[in-house]
C-alpha positions in Angstrom: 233.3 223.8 221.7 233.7 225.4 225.2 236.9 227.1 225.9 238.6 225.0 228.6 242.0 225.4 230.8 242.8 221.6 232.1 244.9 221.2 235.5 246.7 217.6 236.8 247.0 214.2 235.1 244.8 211.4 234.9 244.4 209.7 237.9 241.5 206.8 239.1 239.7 209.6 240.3 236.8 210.9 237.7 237.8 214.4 236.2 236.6 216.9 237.9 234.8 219.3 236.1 234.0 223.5 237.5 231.8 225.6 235.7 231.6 228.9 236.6 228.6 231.5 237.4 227.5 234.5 235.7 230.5 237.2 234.5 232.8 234.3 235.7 235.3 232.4 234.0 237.4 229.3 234.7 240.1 231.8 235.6 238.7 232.6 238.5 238.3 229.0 239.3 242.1 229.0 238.8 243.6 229.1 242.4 240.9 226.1 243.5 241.5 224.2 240.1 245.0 223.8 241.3 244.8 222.9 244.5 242.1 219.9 243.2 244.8 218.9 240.9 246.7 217.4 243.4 244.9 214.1 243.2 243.2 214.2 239.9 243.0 215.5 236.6 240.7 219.3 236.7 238.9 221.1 233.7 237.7 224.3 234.0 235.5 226.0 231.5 234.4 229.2 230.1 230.7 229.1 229.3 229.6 230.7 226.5 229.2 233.8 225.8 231.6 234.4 228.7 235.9 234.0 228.8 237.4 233.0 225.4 234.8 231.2 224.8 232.3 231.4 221.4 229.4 234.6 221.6 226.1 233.2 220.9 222.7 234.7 220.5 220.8 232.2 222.9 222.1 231.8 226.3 219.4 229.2 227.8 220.1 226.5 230.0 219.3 223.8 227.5 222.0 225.3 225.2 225.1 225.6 228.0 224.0 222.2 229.0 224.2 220.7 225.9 228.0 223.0 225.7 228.4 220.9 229.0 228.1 217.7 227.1 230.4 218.3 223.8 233.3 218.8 227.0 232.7 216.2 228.3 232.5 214.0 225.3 235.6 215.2 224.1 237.2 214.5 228.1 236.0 211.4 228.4 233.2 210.9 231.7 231.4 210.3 233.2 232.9 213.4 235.6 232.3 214.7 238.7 231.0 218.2 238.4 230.5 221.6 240.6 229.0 224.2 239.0 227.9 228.0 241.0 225.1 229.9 240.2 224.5 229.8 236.8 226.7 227.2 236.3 225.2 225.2 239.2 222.0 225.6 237.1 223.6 224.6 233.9 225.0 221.9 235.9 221.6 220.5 237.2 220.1 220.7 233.6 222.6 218.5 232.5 222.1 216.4 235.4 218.5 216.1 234.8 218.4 215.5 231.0 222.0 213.3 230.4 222.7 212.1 234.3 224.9 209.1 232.4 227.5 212.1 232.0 227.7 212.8 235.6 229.3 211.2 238.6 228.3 213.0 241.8 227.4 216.8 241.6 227.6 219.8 244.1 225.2 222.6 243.2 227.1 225.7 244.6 224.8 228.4 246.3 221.7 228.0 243.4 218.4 226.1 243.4 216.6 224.7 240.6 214.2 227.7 240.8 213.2 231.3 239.5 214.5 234.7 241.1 213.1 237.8 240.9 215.9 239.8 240.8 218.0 240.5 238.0 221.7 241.7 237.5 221.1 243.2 233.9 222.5 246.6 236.1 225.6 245.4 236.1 225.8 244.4 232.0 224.9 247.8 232.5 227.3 249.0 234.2 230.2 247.3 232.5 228.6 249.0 228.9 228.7 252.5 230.2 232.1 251.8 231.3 234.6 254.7 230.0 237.5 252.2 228.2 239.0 254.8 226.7 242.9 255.4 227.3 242.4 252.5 230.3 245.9 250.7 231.0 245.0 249.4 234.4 242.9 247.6 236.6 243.0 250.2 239.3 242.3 252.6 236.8 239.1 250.9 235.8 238.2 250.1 239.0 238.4 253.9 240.2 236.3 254.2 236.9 233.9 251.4 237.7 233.1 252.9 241.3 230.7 255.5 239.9 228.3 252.4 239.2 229.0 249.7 240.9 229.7 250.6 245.0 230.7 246.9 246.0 234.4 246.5 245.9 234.2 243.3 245.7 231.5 242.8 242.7 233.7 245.5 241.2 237.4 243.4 240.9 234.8 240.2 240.4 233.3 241.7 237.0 237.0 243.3 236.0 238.6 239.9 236.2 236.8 240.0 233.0 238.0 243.0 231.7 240.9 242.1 228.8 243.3 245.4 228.7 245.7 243.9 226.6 243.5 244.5 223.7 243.9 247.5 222.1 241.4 248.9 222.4 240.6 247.0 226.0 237.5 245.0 225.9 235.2 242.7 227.7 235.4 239.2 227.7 231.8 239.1 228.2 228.8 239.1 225.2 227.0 242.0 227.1 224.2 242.8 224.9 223.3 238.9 224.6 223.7 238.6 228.4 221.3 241.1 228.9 218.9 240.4 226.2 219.2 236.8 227.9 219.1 238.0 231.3 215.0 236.4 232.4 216.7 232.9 231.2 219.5 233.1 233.7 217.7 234.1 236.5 214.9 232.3 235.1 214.7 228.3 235.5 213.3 226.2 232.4 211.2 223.6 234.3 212.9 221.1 233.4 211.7 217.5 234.6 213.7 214.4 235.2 215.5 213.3 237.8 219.2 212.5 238.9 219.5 209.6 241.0 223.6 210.3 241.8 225.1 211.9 244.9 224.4 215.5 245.1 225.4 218.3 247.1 223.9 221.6 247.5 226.4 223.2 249.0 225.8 227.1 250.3 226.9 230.3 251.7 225.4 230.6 255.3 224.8 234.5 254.3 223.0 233.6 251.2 219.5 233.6 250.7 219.8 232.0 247.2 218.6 228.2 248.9 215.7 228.6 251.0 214.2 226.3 253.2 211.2 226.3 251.2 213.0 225.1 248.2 214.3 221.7 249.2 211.2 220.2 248.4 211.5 220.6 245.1 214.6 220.2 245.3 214.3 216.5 246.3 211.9 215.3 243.4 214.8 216.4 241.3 217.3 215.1 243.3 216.4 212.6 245.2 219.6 212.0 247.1 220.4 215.9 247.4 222.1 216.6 250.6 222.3 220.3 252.1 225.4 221.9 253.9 226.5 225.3 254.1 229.7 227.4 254.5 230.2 229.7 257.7 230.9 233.0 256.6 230.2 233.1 253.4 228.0 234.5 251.0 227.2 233.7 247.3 230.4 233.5 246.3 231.3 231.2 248.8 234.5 229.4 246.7 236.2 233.3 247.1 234.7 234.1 250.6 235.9 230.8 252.1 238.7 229.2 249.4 239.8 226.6 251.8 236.9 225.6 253.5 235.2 225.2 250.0 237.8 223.0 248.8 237.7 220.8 252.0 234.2 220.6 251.4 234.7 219.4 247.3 237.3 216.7 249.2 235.0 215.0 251.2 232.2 215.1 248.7 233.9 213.8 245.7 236.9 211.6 247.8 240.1 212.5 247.2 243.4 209.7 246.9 245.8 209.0 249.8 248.5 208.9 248.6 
């Protein structure tokens, strides 16, 4: 079972489910998770292979759906569910091949689709990261600037950095994520179709949902709707907090009281 940190009560709202992108966790989904909570019970979780979550030597999108599921059997559902990136993939396989499990979905900044690039450079990077004698985050960060330039990437990946261990270690499966890394970029082909309210809901300077893709798209999900988030790129829920909230709000309702 899927590590999992749950925010608010039970409410006659669906749980709201968040699933996290590559290197994520739900911790980063922390601040949002909150906020959501105001009106209805939250679960965020760490996918495998990722957070305190169980290593495993597959990492496919048939096997982090089917994590999906054992959550949400043990929750109760059928939930509403965002997931970003990898986990907005995840969360369309699930869709796809168990849609009884799913409310309405947003698909955050991914499309049901193969990309060429890969970010096995940053497993990389982490790897070859000098952990020795490391007691803080600046620290590592001032470390971590030799191989990663982006500042941003850089305190992204060392939310995942655990420096309480002794010694400090990742909270990431990094020879499996690599190993896995075609998979994740990758897209299985899966057929089916989700019939519920969907959302694919972008950064406006992200490339990762092209025009050309929303055909496909729409066999999938034949209700799909497309909106996008001034300002932001792929990790729109950090580059826009508030606006992407707002957004999950009006998508998924939201009580009023």
């Amino acid at each position: 079972m899927l590590r999992y940190i749950e925010y608010g009560t039970a409410t006659d709202l669906p749980t709201l489910l968040i699933v996290h992108g590559l290197y994520g966790s739900a911790r980063n989904w922390g601040a949002i998770a909150r906020r959501m909570a105001s009106d209805r019970r939250v679960v965020a979780v760490d996918m495998r292979n990722h957070g305190e979550s169980f290593h495993a030597p597959s990492h496919s999108y048939a096997d982090m759906a089917g994590d999906l599921a054992g959550v949400i059997g043990e929750i109760g559902g059928p939930v509403d569910l965002v997931g970003h990136s990898m986990g907005g993939k995840a969360a369309m396989q699930l869709a796809l091949t168990q849609p009884e499990l799913i409310g309405r979905l947003i698909v955050a900044d991914i499309a049901p689709v193969a990309y060429g690039h890969s970010q096995a450079h940053l497993t990389q990077a982490m790897r070859r990261l000098d952990l020795t004698g490391l007691t803080s985050r600046s620290e590592a960060d001032q470390r971590l600037t030799a191989e990663v330039d982006d500042p941003g990437v850089r305190a992204f990946l060392l939310q995942s950095l655990d420096l309480k261990s002794d010694p400090p270690r990742w909270r990431l499966a990094l020879d499996v994520l690599e190993a896995e890394m075609d998979k994740i970029t990758g897209w299985p082909g899966t057929s089916g179709r989700y019939d519920g309210p969907t959302l694919f809901l972008t950064g406006a300077l992200s490339d990762y949902v092209r025009p050309e893709y929303r055909d496909g798209i729409k066999q999938l999900f034949p209700k799909a709707k497309f909106a996008k988030l001034p300002g932001a790129g792929h990790w729109l829920h950090a580059d826009r907090p508030r606006e992407f909230e707002a957004a999950l709000r009006t998508f998924f309702g939201h009580s009023d009281s």
